[in-house]
Legacy VTK file of the C-alpha trace (Angstrom):
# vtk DataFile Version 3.0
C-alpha trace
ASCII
DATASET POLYDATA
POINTS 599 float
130.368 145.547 87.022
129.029 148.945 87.933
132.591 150.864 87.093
133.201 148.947 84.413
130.288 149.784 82.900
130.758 153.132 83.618
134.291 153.151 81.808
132.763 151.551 78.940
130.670 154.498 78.168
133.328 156.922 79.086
135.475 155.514 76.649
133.130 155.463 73.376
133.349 159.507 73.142
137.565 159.002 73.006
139.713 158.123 70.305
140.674 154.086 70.661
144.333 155.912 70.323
144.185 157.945 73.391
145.649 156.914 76.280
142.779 156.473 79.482
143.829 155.886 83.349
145.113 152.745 84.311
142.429 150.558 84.777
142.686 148.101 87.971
146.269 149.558 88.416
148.049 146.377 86.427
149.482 148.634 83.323
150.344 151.958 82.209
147.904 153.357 80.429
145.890 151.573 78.020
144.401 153.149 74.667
140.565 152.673 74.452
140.715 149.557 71.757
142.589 147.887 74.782
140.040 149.062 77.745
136.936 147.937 75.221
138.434 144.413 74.353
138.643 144.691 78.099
135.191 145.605 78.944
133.776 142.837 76.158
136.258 140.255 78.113
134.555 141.004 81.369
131.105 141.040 80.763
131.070 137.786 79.348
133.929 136.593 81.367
134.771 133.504 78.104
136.881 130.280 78.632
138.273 131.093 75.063
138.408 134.896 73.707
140.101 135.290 69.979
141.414 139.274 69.925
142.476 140.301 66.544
144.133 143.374 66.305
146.606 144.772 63.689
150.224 144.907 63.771
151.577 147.411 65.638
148.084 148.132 67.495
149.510 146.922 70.963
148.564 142.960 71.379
150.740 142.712 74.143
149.517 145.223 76.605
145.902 144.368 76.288
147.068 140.335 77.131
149.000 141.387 80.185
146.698 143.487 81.548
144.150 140.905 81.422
146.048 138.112 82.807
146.926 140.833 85.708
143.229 140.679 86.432
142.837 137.506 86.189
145.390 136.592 88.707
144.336 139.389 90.750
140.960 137.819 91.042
142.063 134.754 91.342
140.030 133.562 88.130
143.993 131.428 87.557
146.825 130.684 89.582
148.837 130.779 86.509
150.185 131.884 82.919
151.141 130.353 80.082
152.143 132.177 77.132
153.152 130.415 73.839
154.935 132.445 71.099
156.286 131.238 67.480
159.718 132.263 68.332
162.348 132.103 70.969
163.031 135.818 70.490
159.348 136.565 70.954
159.089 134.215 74.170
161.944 136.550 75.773
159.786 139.805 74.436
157.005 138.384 76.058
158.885 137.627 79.449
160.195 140.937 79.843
157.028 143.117 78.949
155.084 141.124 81.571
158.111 142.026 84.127
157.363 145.438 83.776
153.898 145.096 85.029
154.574 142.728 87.948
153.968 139.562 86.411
157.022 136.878 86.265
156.973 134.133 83.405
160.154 132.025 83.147
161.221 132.213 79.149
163.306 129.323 79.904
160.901 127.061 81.397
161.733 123.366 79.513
160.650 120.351 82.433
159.873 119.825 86.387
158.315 121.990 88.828
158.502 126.000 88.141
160.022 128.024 90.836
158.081 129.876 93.115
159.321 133.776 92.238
157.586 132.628 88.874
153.402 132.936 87.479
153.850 131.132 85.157
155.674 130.287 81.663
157.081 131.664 78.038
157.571 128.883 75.860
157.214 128.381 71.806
154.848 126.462 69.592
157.703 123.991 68.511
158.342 123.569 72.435
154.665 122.653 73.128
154.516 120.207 70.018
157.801 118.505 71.684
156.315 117.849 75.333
152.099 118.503 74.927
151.703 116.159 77.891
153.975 118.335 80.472
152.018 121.198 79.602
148.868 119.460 80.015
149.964 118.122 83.182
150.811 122.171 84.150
147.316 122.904 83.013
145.587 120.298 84.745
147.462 121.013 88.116
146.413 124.508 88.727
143.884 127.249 86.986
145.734 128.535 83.871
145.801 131.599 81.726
147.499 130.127 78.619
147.835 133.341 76.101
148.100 132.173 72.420
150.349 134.755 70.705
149.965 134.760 66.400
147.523 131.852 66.829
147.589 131.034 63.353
150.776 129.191 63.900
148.361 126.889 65.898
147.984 125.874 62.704
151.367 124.931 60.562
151.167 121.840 61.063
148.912 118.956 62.301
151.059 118.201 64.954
151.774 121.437 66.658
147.877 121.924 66.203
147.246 118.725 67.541
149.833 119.414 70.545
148.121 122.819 71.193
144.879 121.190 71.593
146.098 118.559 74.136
148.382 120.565 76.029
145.475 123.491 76.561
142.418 121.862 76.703
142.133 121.386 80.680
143.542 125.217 80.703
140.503 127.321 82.631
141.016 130.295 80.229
142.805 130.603 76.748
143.343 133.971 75.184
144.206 133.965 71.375
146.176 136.678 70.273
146.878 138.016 66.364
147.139 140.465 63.785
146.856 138.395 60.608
143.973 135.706 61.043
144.059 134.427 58.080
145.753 131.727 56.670
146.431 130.071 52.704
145.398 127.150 53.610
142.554 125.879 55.396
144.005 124.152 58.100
141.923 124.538 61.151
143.360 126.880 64.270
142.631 125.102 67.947
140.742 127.240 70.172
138.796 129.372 67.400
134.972 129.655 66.849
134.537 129.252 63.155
131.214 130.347 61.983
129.164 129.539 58.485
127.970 132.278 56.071
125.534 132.241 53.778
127.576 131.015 50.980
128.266 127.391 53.147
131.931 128.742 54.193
133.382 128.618 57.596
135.120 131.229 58.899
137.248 132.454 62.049
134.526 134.391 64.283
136.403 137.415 66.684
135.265 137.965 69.917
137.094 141.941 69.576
138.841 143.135 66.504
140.844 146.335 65.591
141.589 146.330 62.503
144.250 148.428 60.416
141.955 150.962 58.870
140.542 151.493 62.322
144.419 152.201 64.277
144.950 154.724 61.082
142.122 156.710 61.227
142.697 156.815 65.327
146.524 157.838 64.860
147.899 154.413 66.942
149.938 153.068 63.711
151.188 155.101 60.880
150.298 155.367 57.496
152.407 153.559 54.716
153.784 154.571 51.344
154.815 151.959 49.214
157.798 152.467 46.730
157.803 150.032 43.619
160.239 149.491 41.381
160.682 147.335 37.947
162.735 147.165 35.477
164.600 144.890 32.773
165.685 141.463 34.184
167.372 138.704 32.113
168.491 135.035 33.247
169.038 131.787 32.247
166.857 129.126 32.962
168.147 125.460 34.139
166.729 124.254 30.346
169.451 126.588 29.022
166.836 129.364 27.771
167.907 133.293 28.078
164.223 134.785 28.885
164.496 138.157 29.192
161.006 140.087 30.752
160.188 143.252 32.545
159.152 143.445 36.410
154.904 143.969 36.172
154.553 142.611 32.992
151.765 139.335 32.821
154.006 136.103 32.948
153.422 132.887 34.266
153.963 131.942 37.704
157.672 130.550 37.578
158.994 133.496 35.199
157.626 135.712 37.858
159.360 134.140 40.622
162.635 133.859 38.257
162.192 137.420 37.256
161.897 138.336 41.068
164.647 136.460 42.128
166.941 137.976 39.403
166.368 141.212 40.836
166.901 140.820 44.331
170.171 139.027 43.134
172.959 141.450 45.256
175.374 141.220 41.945
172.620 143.103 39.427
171.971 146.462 39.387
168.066 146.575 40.873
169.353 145.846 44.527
172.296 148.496 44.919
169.993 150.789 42.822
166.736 150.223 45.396
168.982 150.422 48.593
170.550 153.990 47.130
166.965 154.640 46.770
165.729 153.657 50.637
168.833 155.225 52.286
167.862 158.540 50.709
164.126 157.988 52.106
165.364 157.438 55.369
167.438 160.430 55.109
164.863 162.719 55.277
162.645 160.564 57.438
165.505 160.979 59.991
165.371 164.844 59.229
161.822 164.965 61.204
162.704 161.195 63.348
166.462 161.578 64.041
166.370 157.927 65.457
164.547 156.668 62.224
165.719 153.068 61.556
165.765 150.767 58.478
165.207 147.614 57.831
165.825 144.702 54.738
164.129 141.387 55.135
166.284 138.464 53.087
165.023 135.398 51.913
168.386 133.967 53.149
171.665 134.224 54.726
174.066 134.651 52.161
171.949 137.701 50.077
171.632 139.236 53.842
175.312 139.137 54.348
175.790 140.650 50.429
172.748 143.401 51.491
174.728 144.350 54.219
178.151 145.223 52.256
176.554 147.046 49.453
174.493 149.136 52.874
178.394 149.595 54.067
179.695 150.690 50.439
176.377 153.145 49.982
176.498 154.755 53.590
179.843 154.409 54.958
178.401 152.680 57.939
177.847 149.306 58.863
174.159 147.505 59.027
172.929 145.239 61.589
172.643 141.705 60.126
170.584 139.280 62.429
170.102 135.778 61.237
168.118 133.318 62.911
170.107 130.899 63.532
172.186 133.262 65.620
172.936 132.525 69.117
173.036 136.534 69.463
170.363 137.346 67.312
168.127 138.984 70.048
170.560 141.184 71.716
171.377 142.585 68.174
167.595 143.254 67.744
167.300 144.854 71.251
171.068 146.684 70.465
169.768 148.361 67.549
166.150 149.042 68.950
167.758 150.817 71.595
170.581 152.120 69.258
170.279 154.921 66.529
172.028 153.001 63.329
170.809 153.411 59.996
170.242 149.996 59.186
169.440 146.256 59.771
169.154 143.230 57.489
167.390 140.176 58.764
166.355 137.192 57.586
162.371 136.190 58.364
162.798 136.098 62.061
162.094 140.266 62.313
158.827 140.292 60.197
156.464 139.041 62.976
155.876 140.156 66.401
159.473 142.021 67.251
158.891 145.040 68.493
161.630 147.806 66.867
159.052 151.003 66.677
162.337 152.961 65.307
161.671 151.174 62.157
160.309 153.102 59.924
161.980 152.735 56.181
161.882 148.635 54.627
162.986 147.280 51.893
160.795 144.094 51.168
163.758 141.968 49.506
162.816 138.336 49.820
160.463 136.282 47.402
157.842 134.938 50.183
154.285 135.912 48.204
151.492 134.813 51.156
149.564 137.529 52.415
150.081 136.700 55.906
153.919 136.559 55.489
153.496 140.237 53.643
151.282 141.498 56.209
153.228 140.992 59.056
156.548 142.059 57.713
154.503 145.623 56.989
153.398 144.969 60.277
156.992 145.938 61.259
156.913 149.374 60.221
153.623 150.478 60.782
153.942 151.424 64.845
153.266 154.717 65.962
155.656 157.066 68.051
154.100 160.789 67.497
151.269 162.103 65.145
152.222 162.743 61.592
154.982 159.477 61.276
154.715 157.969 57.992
156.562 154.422 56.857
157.831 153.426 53.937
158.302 150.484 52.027
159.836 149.885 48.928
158.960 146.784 47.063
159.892 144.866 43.240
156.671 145.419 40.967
154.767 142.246 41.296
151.355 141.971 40.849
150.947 139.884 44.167
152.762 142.025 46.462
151.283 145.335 44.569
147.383 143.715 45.146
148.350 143.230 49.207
149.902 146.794 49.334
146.543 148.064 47.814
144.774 145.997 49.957
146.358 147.204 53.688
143.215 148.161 54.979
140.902 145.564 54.497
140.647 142.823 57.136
140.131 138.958 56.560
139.130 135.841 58.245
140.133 132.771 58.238
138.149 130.662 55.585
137.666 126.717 55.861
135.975 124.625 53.116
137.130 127.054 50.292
135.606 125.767 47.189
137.848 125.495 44.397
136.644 126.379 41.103
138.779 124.961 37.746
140.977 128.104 36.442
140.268 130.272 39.319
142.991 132.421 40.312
143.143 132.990 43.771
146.138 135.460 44.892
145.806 134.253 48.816
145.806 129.978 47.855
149.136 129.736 48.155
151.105 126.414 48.332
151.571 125.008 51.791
155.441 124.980 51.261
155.417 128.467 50.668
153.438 128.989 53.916
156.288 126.728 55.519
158.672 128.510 53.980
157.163 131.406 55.049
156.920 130.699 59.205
160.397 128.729 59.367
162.776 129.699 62.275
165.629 128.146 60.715
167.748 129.538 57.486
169.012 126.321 56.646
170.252 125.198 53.134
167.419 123.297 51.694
168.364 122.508 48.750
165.823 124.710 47.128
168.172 126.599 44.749
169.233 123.355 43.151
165.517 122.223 42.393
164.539 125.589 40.563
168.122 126.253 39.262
168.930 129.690 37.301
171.442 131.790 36.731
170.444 135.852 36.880
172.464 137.425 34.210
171.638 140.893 34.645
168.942 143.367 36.015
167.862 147.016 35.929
166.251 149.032 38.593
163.371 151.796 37.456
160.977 153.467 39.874
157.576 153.004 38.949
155.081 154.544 41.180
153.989 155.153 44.227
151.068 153.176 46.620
149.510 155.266 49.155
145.842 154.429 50.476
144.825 152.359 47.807
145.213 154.505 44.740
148.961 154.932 42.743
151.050 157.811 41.606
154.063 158.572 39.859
155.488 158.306 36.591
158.450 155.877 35.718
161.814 157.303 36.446
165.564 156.047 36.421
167.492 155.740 39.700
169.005 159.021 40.512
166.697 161.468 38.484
165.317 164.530 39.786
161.678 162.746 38.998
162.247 159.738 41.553
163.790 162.189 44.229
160.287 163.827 44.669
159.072 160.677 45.643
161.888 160.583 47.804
161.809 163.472 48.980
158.348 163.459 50.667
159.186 164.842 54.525
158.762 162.569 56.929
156.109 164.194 59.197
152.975 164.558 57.305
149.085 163.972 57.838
147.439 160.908 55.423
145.880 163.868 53.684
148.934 165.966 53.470
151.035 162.824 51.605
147.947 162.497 49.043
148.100 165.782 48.163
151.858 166.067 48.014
151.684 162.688 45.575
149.175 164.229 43.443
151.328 167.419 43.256
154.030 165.387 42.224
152.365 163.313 39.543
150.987 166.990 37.963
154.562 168.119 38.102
156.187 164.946 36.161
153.483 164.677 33.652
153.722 168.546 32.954
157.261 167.949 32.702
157.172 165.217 30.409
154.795 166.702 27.818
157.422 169.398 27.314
160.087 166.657 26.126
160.038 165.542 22.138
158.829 161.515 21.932
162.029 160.256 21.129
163.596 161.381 24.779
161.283 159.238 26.490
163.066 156.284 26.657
160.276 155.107 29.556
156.728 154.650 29.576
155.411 158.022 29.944
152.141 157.063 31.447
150.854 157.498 35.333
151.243 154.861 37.478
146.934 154.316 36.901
146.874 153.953 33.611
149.778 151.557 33.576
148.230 148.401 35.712
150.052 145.728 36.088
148.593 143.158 34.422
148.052 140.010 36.328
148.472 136.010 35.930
144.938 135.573 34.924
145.171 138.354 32.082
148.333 136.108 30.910
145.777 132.897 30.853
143.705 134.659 28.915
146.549 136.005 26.231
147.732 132.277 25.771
144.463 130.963 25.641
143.907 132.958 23.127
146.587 132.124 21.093
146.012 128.238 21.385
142.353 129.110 19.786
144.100 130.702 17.122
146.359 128.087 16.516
143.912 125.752 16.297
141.667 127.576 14.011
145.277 126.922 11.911
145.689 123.638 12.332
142.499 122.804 10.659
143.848 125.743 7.708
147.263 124.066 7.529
146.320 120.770 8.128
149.853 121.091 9.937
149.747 120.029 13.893
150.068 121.862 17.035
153.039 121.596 17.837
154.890 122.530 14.387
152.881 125.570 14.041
153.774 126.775 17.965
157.773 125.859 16.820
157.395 128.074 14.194
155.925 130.641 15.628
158.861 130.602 18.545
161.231 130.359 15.897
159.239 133.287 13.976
158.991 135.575 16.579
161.712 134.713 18.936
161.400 133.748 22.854
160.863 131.039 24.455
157.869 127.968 24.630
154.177 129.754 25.075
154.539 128.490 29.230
157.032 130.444 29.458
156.298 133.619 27.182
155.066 137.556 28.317
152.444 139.691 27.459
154.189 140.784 24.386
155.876 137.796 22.787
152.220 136.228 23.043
150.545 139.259 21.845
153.387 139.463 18.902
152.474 135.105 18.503
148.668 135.716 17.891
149.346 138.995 15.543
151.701 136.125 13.186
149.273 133.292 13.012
146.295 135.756 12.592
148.712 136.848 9.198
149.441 133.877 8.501
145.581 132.975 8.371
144.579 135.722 6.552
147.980 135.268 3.371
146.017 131.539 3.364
142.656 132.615 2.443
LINES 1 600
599 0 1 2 3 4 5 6 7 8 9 10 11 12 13 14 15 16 17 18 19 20 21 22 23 24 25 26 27 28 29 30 31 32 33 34 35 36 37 38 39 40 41 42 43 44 45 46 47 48 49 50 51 52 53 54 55 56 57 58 59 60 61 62 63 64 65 66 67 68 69 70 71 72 73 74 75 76 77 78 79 80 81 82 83 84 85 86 87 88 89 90 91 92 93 94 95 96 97 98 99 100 101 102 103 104 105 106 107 108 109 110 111 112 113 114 115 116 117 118 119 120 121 122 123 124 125 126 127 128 129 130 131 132 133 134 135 136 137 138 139 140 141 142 143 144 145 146 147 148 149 150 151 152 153 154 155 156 157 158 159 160 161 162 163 164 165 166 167 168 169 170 171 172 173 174 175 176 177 178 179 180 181 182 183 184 185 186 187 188 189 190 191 192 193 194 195 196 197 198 199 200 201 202 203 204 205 206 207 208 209 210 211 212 213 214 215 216 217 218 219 220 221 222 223 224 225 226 227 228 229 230 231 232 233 234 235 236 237 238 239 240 241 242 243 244 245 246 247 248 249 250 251 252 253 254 255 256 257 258 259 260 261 262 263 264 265 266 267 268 269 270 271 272 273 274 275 276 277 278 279 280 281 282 283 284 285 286 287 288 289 290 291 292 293 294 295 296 297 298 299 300 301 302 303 304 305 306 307 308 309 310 311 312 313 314 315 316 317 318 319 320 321 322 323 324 325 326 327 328 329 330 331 332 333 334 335 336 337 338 339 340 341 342 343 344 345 346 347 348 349 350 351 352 353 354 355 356 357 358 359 360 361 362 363 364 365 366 367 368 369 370 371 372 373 374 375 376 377 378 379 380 381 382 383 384 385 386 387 388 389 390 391 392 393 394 395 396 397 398 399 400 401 402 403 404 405 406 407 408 409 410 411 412 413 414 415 416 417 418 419 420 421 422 423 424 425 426 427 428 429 430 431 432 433 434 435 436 437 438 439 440 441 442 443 444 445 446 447 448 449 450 451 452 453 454 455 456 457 458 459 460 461 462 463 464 465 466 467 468 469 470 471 472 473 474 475 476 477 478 479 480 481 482 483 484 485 486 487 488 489 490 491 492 493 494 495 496 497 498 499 500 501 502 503 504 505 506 507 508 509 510 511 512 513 514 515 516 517 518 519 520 521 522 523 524 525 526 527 528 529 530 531 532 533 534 535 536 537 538 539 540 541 542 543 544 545 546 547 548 549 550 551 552 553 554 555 556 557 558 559 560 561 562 563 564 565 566 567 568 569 570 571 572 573 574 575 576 577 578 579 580 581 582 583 584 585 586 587 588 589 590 591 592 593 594 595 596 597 598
């Protein structure tokens, strides 16, 4: 282990981003994260080794170099390599080609032929036949490489399947960028390791996380683009609610509210779109090739998305839907392509490799971290030095904290205590988390159970999210004040954008001092000293108001629920479940005077 000692050292005085020789002659060159998870691997040569390294950072490469050792040294006769999609499996197939090593992606039964080392099959595939890969495993020494390991754990079955299909294996590599999960479901194959507060969590044997590719130039930098606005539907009680994206509501008129704007027939999505296109017009100013991307919740609003990309640009978009016999040679047609843009529906925001991509436009309604995560994951992949991405997003408080939260790297957590009231922005539902990983964009029914009707919405940028702090004042669609934003080239150092942003922010808030109050017909604050307030501040605002109303009751001597109707019917809006910030804060101010007339 002399030399690989030796490389060891020789790679701690070089960025993890640039690129050493090829080590053992199985791959082009590797960046130094990939030759240390290397070195760590060999030293203490593990049956099971859990890599976690961001999107973007170059998974792949450091997994197929290994196995080419392995093989080389005859540590394993063979490969398995299980991936959550069948797009991925073929991804997988075709980078190993390139180094010499042969997997079949359409492996399904019987004996494998000779030409091949091994295998490229899906978690669904292993949970349908666990015994035929155990059988595989059992037969000869096997690599089995577990890609985004935390589908491992979706569902008791495929975990279960995972479990008996690789436990004879002589060596299991688990791969991913997002380790964590929303629920505590336990992930085959990973060491999970107490604290001091009596909670388990996922232990990495190497990990290279995002902050870690920025500062070494591997993935690029991303600036986040969010937009509110007025939205107004009609909910399946027959209520008109009317609210504002970013303002404190409850859960379900947040999810209403953000479903009403990414409704094609409103005004936020053409508005937001006319907004990205521009950004990736001067992206492509710098990146000629610079691609674009929307990710759908479903079919029939990625079809729409893709004819109001047609009537904006003149040219047509890419749409790729899962279900889609063709759906990876359109991916690999427009990775190799230069088109503007591609709508897709879940299936492009894990694991496919487009590094073109460099403008999204997060339209779907999926809230998990590790759903939002990955989708970023997309853009973040670095060409040349000075590339920046951007996203543009709906201002919601969840997707706003995850934005300002890119950098900081999580574990998976088992025996979460839950505390009454506790808000918890990364406990989300298991359906969502279904909802989240499914392959499939099948009707299910799910617009029928939470029925609505968006009547109309309004698009106004609201600031900007770069490296944890925000910028920008609010600005309509189309002003010179949101074309700055824009307008930001699209080769720049991390400490060139910040500087431009603040520059920006100066300029608009210069420029809107100069303007008498009653032309600002938008909140003329900066983006920091207009948070957006969150669920829990909302709990507080209707707790609040139920005190008061019960310090009434006992005034009155009326009950409850007479003095809450007349307070709706008062004030306007609709029950206190349902209410904002405002119509709450415009509830307490009436009972409080209606108090005070009593005494």
């Amino acid at each position: 282990m002399t030399t690989t000692s030796a490389a060891a050292n020789s790679s701690h005085h070089l960025s993890p981003a640039f690129p050493g020789r090829a080590p053992w002659g199985t791959a082009n060159k590797l960046r130094a994260w990939q030759q240390g998870a290397m070195e760590r691997y060999l030293q203490e040569q593990p049956r099971d080794f859990l890599a976690v390294a961001t999107p973007g950072a170059g998974k792949t490469t450091f997994a197929l170099t290994l196995a080419s050792w392995l093989l080389h040294h005859h540590v394993v006769q063979q490969v398995t390599v299980v991936a959550p999609t069948e797009h991925l499996k073929k991804q997988w197939a075709e980078a190993a080609a390139r180094i010499g090593i042969k997997l079949d992606p359409e492996y399904s039964a019987g004996p494998l032929s000779k030409e091949y080392h091994g295998v490229a099959v899906t978690y669904a595939g292993v949970g349908v036949r666990p015994m035929l890969h155990r059988n595989r495993s059992e037969q000869r020494k096997t690599l089995v490489i577990l890609d985004e390991i935390h589908h491992a754990g979706d569902s008791k079955s495929w975990g279960e399947a995972c479990l008996e299909a690789f436990e004879p294996a002589t060596r299991r590599l688990a791969l991913t960028g997002t380790p964590f999960r929303s629920d505590t479901n336990p992930i085959p194959f990973v060491t999970y390791e107490e604290g001091n507060d009596g909670i388990r969590r996922s232990s990495a044997d190497y990990t290279y996380g995002y902050g870690s590719a920025l500062g070494d130039g591997v993935v690029r930098p991303v600036i986040f683009l969010s937009y509110s606005g007025n939205m107004r539907w009609r909910t399946k009680a027959g209520d008109e609610i009317a609210a504002r994206l970013g303002e404190p509501m409850t859960k379900d008129a947040v999810s209403q509210a953000w479903r009403t704007a990414l409704d094609p027939r409103g005004d936020w999505m053409p508005n937001v779109l006319k907004a990205a296109d521009k950004r990736l017009s001067e992206v492509r100013k710098a990146i000629p090739d610079a691609g674009g991307l929307v990710i759908a919740s479903d079919q029939d609003s990625a079809r729409a998305y893709a004819k109001l990309i047609r009537e904006i640009t003149g040219t047509k978009a890419t749409v790729v839907l899962s279900d889609d016999a063709g759906a990876s040679k359109r991916i690999d047609d427009f990775s190799e392509g230069d088109d503007r843009w591609m709508v897709a529906v879940r299936m492009v925001s894990e694991g496919v490799d487009v590094p073109r991509l460099a403008v999204g436009v997060y339209a779907t309604t999926i809230s998990t971290p590790l759903f939002f995560a990955q989708a970023v994951g997309r853009f973040v992949r670095s060409r040349r030095r000075g590339e920046t991405a951007s996203v543009f997003l709906p201002t919601v408080p969840d997707l706003l904290t995850f934005a300002n939260e890119m950098e900081v790297e999580r574990d998976h957590a088992l025996d979460k205590p839950k505390k009454e009231g506790e808000e918890d922005p990364y406990a989300e539902s298991e359906k969502e988390m279904d909802e989240a990983n499914k392959q499939e964009d099948e009707d299910t029914g799910e617009q029928e159970q939470f029925s609505f009707e968006a009547l109309e919405s309004e698009a106004v940028f609201d600031r900007v999210l770069f490296d944890g702090a925000e910028f920008g004042m609010q600005a309509h669609p189309g002003s010179e004040e949101e074309q700055d934003y824009l307008g930001i080239p699209g080769l720049l150092e991390p400490d060139q954008v910040q500087m431009l942003l603040q520059k920006r922010q100066a300029r608009q808030i210069a420029h809107s001092r100069k303007k008498p109050d009653e032309e600002a017909d938008l909140l003329e604050l900066p983006a920091e000293r207009r948070p957006v307030v969150s669920h829990k501040e909302l709990l507080g605002l209707r707790k609040q108001l139920n005190t008061m109303v019960g310090a009434y009751v006992h005034q009155s001597g009326k009950p409850h629920g007479v003095i809450h109707t007349e307070l709706r019917r008062t004030c306007g809006g609709p029950p206190s479940a349902e209410a904002t910030a405002g119509q709450l804060r415009q509830r307490i101010e009436k009972v409080q005077e209606w108090a005070t007339r009593m005494k």
